[in-house]
Each structure stands twice: as structure tokens, then as C-alpha cells.
N, C-alpha and C positions, 0 to 999 in steps of 0.2 A: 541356419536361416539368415537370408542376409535381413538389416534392418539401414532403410537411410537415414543417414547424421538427423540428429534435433534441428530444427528451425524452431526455434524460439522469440524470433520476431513475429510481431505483429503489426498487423496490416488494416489498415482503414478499413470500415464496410465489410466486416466478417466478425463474425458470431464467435465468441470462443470463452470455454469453459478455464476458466487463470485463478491460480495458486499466488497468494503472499504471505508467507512465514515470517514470522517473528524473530527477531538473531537468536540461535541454541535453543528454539523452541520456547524461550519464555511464555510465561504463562501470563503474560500482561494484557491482554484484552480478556480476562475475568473482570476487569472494574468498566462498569456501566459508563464511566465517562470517555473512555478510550475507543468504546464501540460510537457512542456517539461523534468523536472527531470523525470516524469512518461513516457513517451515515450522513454526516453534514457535510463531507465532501463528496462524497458519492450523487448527493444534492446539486451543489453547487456544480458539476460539471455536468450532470443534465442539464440542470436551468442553462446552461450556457452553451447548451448542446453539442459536446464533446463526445458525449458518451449514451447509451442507450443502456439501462442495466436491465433486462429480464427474469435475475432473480440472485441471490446472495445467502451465504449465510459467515456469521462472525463466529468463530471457535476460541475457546482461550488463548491459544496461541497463532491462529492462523485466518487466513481469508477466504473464503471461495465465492469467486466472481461468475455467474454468467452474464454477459456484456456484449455490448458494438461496439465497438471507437468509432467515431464519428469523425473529427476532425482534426487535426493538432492546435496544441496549446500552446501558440506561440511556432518556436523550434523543437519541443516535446512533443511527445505523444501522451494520449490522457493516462494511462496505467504510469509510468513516467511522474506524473503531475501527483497524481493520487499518492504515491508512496510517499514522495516530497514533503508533501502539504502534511499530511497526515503523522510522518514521522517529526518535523519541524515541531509543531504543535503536542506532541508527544512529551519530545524533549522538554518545550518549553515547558510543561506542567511537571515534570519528573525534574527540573531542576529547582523551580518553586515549592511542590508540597514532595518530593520524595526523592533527596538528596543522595539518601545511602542506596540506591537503586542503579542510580545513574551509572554508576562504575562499569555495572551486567554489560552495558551497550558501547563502550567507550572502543576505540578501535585507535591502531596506530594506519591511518591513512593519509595521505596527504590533501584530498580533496574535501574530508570529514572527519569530524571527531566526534561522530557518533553516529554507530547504525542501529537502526529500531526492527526493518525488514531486510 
């Protein structure tokens, strides 16, 4: 059976049911304040009307978004933004209170030195 290539872009003004995984499946959104960074930004680009969310749910290790994008954030797109923001703020907490953790996400990249999704 044939199947057409993924399109994995997304596109303004369309509904769409999106996956963000955690690097190796950690299990780092089991602690309460990491589901919070996500819901505070999930916040923040509604209020700013980026994004429309219809409904969510946070798993240890992963995302599920039902959403709209709405607009772009800047030259991003808001799913774009959301990983950013969300991972950024990750880091910064896992280098403050959980030092020996950090290493799990460290990556040899040249645009970053650490991925969380």
C-alpha cells in the first residue's frame, strides 16, 4: 500500500493533535514543577494569542497537545516557542537544584548544549 511522505510542518489555522517527547524518554515531567513551566507557557501564548489549546495532557515523559497556532512568534511558530521557552527554563532549574541530572540532556551540538525535547 502506497503511504505519502510525513509532513510534519505545521501550518497556521489548523487543528492538530502534536507529540513532544522528552530526550531518551526521561521521565522528567513526574515533578510538579516541570509540568508547571508547561502550563505557564501554554498560558502565556494564549494570552498572547499565538495559540488556541483545546485540550492537553502532561505524561512523565511526554506532551500531548490538542491546539491551533494562531499566529507566529516573531520568525517562529508557537510549538517552536513552546519547546524553547519551556526547555530553557528546564535547564535553568536542573542546573540550580539538580546538577547531577544535567549530564542525561547534554548533547554535542553546535547550536546547543542541551536538549530536554
Amino acid at each position: 500500500m502506497f503511504q505519502p511522505p510525513r509532513n510534519s510542518s505545521l501550518v497556521l489555522h489548523e487543528v492538530y493533535f502534536w507529540t513532544a517527547t522528552i530526550k531518551d524518554w526521561k521521565l522528567l515531567l513526574d515533578q510538579a514543577k516541570y509540568k508547571q513551566v508547561i502550563v505557564d507557557t501554554l498560558t502565556e501564548l494564549t494570552i498572547r494569542n499565538l495559540i488556541r489549546v483545546y485540550g492537553f495532557v502532561i505524561m512523565p515523559n511526554h506532551i500531548h497537545l490538542l491546539w491551533e497556532l494562531i499566529a507566529m512568534n516573531g520568525k517562529e511558530k508557537p510549538h517552536a516557542s513552546l519547546v524553547k521557552k519551556t526547555a530553557h527554563l528546564i535547564v535553568k532549574d536542573l542546573k540550580l537544584n539538580h546538577p547531577r541530572v544535567l549530564p542525561y540532556f547534554k548533547v554535542n551540538d553546535r547550536t546547543r548544549a542541551f536538549r530536554i525535547w
